[in-house]
Structures are given as structure tokens and as C-alpha cells.
N, C-alpha and C positions, 0 to 999 in steps of 0.2 A: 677558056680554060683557067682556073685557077691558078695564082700565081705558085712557081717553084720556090721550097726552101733548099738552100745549099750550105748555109753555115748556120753554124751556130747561135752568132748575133741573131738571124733572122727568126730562129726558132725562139730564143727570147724573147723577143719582140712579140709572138703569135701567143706567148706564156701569158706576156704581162696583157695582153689586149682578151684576154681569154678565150681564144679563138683553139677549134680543134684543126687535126690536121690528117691526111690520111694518106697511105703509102700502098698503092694502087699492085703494085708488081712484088710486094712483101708476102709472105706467107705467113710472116710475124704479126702481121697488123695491118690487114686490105681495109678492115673499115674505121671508118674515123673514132678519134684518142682525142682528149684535151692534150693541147700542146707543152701545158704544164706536168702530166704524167712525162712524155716521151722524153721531155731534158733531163729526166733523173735516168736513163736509159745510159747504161755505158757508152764509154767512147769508142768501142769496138763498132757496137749494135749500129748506134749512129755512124759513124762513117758508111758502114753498109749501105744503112736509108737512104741516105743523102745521091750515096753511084745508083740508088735503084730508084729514087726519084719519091723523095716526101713533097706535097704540095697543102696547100689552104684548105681546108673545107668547106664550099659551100651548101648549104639546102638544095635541091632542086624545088626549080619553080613550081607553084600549085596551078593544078589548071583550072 
């Protein structure tokens, strides 16, 4: 499973590495966003993500 982001640091971090991120149980945004969009997201919005569980995205393997 992809690792979980829970603060903010970490979503920075996913900003500057340019990694996208995706928030599975949101209705705002099930599929994956660069990380760099969602940190200009208020701080309302985000708190929200973070209790409904924003994580990493990765590819799925090619078979």
C-alpha cells in the first residue's frame, strides 16, 4: 500500500519531489492530482483529506 500523508510537511515533500497523490474515499478527488495542485487546496479542504486518508500514488504494475 502506498505510504499515508497526514501533515502538511509530507504533502510538501510529495510537491517538491513531484509525485501525485490520491484520496481514495473523497468524492472531491478519488483519482490522482499532482501534489503540487492539492497544497494550494484550503485548509478546511485538507484537513478533511488528510481524516479521509490522502496517500502516494503509484502506477500499477504492467503485466
Amino acid at each position: 500500500m502506498s505510504p499515508r500523508i497526514t501533515t502538511l510537511e509530507q504533502l510538501a515533500e510529495a510537491a517538491q519531489n513531484k509525485r501525485s497523490v490520491h484520496c481514495p474515499d473523497a468524492r472531491f478527488s478519488p483519482k490522482p492530482r499532482p501534489a503540487a495542485f492539492m497544497i494550494n487546496l484550503s485548509g478546511h479542504i485538507l484537513c478533511r483529506l488528510f481524516k479521509d486518508g490522502m496517500f502516494i500514488y503509484e502506477k500499477p504494475a504492467s503485466k
